[in-house]
C-alpha positions, 0 to 999 in steps of 0.5 A: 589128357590135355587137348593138345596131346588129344589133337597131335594123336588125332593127327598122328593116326589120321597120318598113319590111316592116309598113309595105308589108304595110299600104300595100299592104291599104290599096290593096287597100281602095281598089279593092274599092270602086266609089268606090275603083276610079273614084279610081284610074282618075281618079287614073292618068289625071291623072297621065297614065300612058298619055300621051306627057308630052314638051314642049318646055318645062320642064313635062315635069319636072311631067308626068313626077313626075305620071306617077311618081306613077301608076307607082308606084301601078301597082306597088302594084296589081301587087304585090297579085297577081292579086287586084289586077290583077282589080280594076284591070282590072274598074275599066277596065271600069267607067271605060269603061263610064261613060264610054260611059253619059256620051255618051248 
């Protein structure tokens, strides 16, 4: 391999890796907000994560992209670690919490 081709991989993975790295605080972002974690939790529910998606037609195909979409946004919180999964689960809580006040 000649140096060139080494240094444009070098660059190209470091690209990728400062991407993630800024992805991932952008999530963090999100969910250190009331609005934020609400988006999410909506966001997950929408996407219908925690739902059988199965149908006998050709729209599984669509509910299961959706659910894609939610998984991978489920992958970015668990990859923020504790401090992520602490955010998630106090937005369940809050989600429950205002679900509960809206049947009142």
């Amino acid at each position: 391999m000649k140096n060139d081709e080494r240094v444009k991989q070098v660059v190209e993975e470091t690209y990728r890796q400062n991407s993630r790295k800024r992805h991932l605080l952008d999530v963090l972002a999100i969910l250190s907000t009331v609005e934020g974690r609400r988006f999410i939790i909506e966001l997950l529910e929408v996407c219908r994560v925690f739902r059988n998606n199965w149908t006998p037609s050709a729209e599984i195909h669509r509910f299961e992209g959706m659910r894609h979409i939610g998984l991978t946004m489920l992958r970015d919180i668990e990859d923020l670690g504790i401090k992520g999964l602490e955010l998630y689960h106090t937005a369940q809580k809050e989600y429950i919490s205002l679900q509960l006040e809206e049947e009142r």
